[in-house]
KEKOL-869806 format. One line per 5 residues: number of its first residue (from 1); their letters; for each residue y, z, x of N, C-alpha, C, O, CB. Coordinates in steps of 0.02 Angstrom, whole numbers. Glycine has a CB too. Layout:
N
NUM) A) Y:Z:X:Y:Z:X:Y:Z:X:Y:Z:X:Y:Z:X  ...
% end
This chain:
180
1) XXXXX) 725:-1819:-815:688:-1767:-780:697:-1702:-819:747:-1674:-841:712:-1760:-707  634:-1687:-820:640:-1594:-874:610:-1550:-806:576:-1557:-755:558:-1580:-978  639:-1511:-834:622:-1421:-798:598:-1387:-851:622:-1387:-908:695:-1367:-766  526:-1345:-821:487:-1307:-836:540:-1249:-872:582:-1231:-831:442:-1291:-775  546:-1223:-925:593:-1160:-929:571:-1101:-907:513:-1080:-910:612:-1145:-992
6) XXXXX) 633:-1066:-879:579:-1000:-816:596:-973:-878:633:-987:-925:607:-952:-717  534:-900:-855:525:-846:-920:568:-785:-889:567:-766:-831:431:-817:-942  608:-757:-947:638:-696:-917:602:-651:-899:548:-646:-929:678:-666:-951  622:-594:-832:592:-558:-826:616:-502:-789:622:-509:-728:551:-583:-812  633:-438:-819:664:-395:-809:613:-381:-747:553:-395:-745:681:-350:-866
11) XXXXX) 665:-340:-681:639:-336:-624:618:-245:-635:654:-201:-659:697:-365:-559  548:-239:-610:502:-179:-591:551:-123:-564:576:-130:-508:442:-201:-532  567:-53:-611:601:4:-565:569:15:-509:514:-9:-494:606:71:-595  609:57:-471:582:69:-397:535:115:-407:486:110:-370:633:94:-341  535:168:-452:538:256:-441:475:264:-471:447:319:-471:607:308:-485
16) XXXXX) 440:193:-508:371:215:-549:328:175:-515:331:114:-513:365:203:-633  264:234:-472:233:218:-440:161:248:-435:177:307:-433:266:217:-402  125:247:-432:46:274:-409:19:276:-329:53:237:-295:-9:222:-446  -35:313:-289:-48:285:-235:-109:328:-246:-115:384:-270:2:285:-172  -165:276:-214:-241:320:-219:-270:314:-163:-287:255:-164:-296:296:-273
21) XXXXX) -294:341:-102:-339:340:-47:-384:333:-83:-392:369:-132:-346:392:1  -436:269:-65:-506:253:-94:-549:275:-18:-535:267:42:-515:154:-125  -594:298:-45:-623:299:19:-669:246:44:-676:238:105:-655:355:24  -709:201:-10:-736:148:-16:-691:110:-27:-655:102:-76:-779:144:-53  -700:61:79:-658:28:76:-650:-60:36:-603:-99:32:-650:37:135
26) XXXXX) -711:-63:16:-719:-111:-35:-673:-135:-91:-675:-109:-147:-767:-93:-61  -640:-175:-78:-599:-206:-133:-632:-212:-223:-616:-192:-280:-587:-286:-101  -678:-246:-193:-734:-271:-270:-741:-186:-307:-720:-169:-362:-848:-313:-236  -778:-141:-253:-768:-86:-291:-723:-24:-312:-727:25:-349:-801:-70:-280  -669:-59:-261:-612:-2:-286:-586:-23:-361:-568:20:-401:-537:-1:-229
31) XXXXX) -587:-101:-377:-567:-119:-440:-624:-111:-489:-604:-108:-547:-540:-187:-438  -678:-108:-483:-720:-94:-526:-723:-10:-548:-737:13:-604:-779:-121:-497  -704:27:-482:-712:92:-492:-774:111:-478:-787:171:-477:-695:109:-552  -814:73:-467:-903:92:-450:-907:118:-340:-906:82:-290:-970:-25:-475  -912:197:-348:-936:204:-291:-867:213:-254:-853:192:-198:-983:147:-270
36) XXXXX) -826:250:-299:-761:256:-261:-740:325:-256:-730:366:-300:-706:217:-293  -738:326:-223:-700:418:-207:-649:414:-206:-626:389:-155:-708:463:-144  -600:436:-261:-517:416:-240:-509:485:-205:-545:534:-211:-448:399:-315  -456:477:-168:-413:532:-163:-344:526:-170:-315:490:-130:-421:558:-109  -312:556:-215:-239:554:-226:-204:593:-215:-212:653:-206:-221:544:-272
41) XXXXX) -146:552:-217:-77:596:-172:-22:602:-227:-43:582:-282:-37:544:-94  26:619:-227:113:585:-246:137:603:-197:138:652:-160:165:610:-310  164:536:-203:212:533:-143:306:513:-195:314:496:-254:173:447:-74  358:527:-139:410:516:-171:433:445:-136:467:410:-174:458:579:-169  421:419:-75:454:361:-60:363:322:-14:310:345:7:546:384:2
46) XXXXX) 389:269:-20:318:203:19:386:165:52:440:151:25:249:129:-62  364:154:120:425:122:154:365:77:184:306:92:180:485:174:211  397:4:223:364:-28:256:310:-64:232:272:-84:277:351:3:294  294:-80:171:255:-123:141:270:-199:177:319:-228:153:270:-117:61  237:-233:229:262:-314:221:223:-349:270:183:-312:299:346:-331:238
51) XXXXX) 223:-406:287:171:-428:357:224:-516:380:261:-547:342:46:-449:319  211:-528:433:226:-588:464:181:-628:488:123:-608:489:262:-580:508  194:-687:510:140:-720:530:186:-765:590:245:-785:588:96:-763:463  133:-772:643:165:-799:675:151:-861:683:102:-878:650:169:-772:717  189:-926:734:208:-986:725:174:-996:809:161:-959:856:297:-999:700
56) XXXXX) 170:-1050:797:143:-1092:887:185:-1180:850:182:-1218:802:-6:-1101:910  220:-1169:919:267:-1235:915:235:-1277:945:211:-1258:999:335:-1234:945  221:-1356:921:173:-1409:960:241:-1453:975:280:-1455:928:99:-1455:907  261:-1492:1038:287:-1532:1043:261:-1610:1043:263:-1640:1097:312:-1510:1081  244:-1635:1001:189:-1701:1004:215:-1759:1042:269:-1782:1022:170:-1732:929
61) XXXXX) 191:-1782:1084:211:-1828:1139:239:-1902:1075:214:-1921:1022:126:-1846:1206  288:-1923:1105:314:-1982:1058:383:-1955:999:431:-1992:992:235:-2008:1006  380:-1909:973:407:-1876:931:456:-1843:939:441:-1785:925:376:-1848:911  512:-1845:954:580:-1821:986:614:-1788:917:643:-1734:923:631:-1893:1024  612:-1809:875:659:-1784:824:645:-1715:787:684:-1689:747:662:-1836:773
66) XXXXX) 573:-1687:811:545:-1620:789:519:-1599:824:494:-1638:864:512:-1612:745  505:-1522:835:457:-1483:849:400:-1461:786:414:-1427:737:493:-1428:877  329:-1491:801:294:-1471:749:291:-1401:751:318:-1382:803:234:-1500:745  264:-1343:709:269:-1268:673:198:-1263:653:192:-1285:596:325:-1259:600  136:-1240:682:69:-1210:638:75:-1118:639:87:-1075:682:-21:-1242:686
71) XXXXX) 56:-1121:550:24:-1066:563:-3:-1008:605:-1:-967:559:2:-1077:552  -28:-972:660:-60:-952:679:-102:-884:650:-150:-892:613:-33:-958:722  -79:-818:671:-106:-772:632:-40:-719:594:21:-721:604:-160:-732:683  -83:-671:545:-54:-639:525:-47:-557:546:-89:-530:582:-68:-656:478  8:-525:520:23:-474:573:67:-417:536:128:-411:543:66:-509:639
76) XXXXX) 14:-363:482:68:-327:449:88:-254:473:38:-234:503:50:-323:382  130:-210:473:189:-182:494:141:-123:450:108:-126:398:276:-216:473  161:-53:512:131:17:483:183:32:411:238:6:403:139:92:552  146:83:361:160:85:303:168:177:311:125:215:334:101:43:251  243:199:283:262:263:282:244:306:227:294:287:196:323:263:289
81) XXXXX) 222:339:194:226:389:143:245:453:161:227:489:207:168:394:113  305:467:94:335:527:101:347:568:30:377:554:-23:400:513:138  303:639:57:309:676:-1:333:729:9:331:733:70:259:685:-34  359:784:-14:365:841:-43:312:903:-13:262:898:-49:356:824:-115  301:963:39:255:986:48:238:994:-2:278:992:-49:251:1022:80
86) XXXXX) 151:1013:-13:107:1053:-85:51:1081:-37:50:1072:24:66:989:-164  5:1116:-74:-28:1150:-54:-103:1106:-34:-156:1126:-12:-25:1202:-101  -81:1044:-51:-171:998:-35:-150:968:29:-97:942:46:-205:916:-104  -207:978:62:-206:941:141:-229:873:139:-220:840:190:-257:977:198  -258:845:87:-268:785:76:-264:725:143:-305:696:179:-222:777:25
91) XXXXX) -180:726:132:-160:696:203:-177:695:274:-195:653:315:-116:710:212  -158:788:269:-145:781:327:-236:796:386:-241:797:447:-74:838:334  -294:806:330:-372:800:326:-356:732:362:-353:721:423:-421:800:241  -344:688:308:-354:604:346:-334:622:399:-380:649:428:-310:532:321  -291:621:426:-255:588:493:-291:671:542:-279:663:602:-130:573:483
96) XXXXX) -308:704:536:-342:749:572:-416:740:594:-442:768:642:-337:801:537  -451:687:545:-527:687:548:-522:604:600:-564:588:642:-576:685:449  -461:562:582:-455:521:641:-449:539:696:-488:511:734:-416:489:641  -400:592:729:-388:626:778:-432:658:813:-425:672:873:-354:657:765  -480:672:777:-538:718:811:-605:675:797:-662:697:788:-545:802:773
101) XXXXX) -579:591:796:-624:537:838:-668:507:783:-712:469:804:-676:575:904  -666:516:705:-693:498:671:-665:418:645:-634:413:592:-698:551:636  -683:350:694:-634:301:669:-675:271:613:-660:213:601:-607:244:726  -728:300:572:-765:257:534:-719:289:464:-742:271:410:-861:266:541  -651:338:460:-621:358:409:-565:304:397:-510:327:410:-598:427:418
106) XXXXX) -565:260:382:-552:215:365:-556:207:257:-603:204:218:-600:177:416  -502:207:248:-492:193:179:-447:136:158:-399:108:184:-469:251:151  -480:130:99:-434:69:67:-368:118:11:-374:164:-29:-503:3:4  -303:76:39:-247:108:-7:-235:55:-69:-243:-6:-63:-169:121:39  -221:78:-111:-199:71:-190:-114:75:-192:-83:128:-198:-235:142:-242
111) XXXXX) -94:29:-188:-1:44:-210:15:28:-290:55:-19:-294:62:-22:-160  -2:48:-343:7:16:-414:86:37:-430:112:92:-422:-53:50:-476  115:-23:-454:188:-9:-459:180:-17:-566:164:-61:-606:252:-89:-399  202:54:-568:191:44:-640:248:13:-694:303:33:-677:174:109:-662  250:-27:-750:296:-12:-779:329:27:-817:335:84:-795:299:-36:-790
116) XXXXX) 354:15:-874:408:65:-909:363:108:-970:383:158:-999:481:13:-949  318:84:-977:249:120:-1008:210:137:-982:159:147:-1015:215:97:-1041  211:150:-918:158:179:-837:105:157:-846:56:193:-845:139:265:-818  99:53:-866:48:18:-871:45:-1:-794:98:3:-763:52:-37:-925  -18:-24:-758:-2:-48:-706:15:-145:-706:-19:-189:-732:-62:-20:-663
121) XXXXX) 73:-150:-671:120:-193:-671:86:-242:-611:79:-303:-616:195:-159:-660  70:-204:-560:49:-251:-503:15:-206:-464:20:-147:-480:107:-287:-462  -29:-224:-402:-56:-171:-359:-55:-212:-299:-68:-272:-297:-129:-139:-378  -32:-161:-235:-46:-190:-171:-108:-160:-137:-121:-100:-136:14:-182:-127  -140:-205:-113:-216:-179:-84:-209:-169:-7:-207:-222:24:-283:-239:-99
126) XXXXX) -206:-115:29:-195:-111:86:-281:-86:126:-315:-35:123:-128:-60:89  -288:-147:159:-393:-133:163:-355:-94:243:-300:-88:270:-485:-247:175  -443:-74:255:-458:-64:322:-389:3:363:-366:-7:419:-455:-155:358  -370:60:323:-315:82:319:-332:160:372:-380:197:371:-292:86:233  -273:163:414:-319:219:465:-225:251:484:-176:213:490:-390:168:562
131) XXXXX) -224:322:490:-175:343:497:-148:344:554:-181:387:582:-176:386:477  -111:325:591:-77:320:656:-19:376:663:1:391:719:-46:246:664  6:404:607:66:483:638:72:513:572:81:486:517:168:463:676  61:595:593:84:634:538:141:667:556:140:696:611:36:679:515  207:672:511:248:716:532:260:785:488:282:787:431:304:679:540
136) XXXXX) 243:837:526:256:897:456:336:908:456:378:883:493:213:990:471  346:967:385:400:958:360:451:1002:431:425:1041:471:396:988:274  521:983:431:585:1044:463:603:1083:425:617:1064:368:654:1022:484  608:1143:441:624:1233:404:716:1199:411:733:1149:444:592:1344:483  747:1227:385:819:1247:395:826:1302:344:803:1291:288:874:1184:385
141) XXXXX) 853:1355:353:864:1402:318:939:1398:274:970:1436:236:856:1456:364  946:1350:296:1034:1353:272:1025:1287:241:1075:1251:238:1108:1355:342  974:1267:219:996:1202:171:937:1220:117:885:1253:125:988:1108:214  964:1183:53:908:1203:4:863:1147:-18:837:1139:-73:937:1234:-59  860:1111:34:836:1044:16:740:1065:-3:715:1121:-8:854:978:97
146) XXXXX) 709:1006:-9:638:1017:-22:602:979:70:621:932:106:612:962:-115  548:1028:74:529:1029:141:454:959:123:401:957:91:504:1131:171  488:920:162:427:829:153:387:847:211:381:887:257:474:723:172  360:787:177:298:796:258:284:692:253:299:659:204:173:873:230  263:671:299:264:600:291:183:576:326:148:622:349:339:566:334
151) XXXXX) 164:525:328:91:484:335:115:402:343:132:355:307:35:497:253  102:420:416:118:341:411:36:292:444:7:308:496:205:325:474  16:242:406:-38:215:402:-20:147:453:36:122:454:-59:205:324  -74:123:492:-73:60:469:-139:14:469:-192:34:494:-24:32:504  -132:-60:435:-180:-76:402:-191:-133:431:-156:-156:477:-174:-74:337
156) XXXXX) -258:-167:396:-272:-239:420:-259:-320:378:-272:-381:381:-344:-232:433  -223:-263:340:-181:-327:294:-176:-327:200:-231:-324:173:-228:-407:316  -146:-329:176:-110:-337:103:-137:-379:76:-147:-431:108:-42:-353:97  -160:-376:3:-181:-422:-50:-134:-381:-128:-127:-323:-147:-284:-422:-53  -120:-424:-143:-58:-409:-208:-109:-433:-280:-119:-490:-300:35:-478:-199
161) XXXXX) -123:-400:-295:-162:-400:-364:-132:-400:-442:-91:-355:-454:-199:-339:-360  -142:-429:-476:-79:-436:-551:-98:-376:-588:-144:-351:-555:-87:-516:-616  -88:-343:-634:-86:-283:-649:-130:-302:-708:-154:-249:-729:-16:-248:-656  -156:-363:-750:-194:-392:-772:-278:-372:-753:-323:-367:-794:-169:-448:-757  -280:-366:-715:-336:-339:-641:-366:-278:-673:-424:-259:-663:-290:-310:-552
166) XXXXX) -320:-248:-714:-337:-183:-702:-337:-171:-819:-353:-130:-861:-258:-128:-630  -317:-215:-817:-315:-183:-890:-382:-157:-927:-383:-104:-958:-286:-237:-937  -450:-208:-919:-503:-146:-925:-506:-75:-898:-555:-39:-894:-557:-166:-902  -458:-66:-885:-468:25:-856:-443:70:-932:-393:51:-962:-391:53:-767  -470:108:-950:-452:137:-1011:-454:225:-972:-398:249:-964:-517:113:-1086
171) XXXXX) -486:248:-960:-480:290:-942:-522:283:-873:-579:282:-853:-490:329:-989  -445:278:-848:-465:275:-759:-515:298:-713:-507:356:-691:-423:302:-727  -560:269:-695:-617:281:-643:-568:284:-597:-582:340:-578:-680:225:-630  -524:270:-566:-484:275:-516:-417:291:-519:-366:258:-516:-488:228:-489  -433:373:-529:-360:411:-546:-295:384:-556:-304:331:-526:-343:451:-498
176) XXXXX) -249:381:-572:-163:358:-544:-171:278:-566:-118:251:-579:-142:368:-434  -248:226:-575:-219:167:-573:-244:170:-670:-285:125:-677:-257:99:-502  -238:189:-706:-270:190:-763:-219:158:-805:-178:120:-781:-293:256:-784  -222:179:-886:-158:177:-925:-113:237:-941:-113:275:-893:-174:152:-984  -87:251:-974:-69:292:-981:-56:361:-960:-23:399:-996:-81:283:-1006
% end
């Protein structure tokens, strides 16, 4: 018996990252770049990227030694972004133009995790994406920290794209996911 030999593969830093509000929530054309309005952010941390799915247990008459396990649906978890105040409302526009009843603002998110040459490495596709809480930044006068502000989204589900996907991009139609 032979084994396939696995290929080494140094694991992706945390800290190199991209994120683009598309406003066309179209997958086909956010990767094409045709008909996309990005809007971009930096952010310093993305928390909560992940989804579950849940299970329906069949007990099948005759069958004592198992509980059968299907599939049922899937079920992913709101997504945090946290940046640094700046002077673009970007953000906090989104989650304001929801609030004041506009639910057709709906965007597709871009997570490109870059590598060590800020090629894109991989991308998470977060469709159907609508803001559920903004938190602005806390003053303290006695600390010298930097004043964040956070966006937390959530979505109708994740598609993980190879960073391959994207290598015709030479000079990015879609800001942040380009080369270089």
């Amino acid at each position: 018996m032979t084994f396939e030999a696995l290929r080494p593969s140094n694991p992706l830093s945390g800290f190199r990252f991209a994120v683009t509000f598309a406003i066309n929530p179209s997958a086909g054309a956010v990767l094409a770049g045709s008909g996309v309005v990005p809007v971009q952010a930096g952010f310093s941390e993305v928390s909560g990227l992940g989804g579950t799915i849940s299970l329906e247990s069949y007990s099948e008459g005759g069958r004592n030694d198992r509980v059968l396990k299907f599939a049922t649906r899937a079920d992913y978890g709101n997504v945090t972004f946290r940046r640094g105040v700046s002077l673009g409302r970007e953000i906090y526009d989104w989650f304001d133009s929801v609030r004041r009843g506009s639910f057709g603002a709906r965007r597709s998110v871009l997570i490109a995790h870059l590598d060590e040459r800020a090629d894109v490495a991989a991308v998470w596709y977060l469709f159907r994406a609508l803001p559920t809480a903004y938190t602005g930044p806390t003053w303290n006068a006695g600390a010298s920290s930097v004043a964040v502000e956070s966006l937390e989204i959530a979505h109708e589900g994740i598609e993980q794209i190879p960073g391959s996907a994207f290598s015709f991009i030479a000079a990015s139609p879609v800001p942040g996911l380009g080369g270089r």
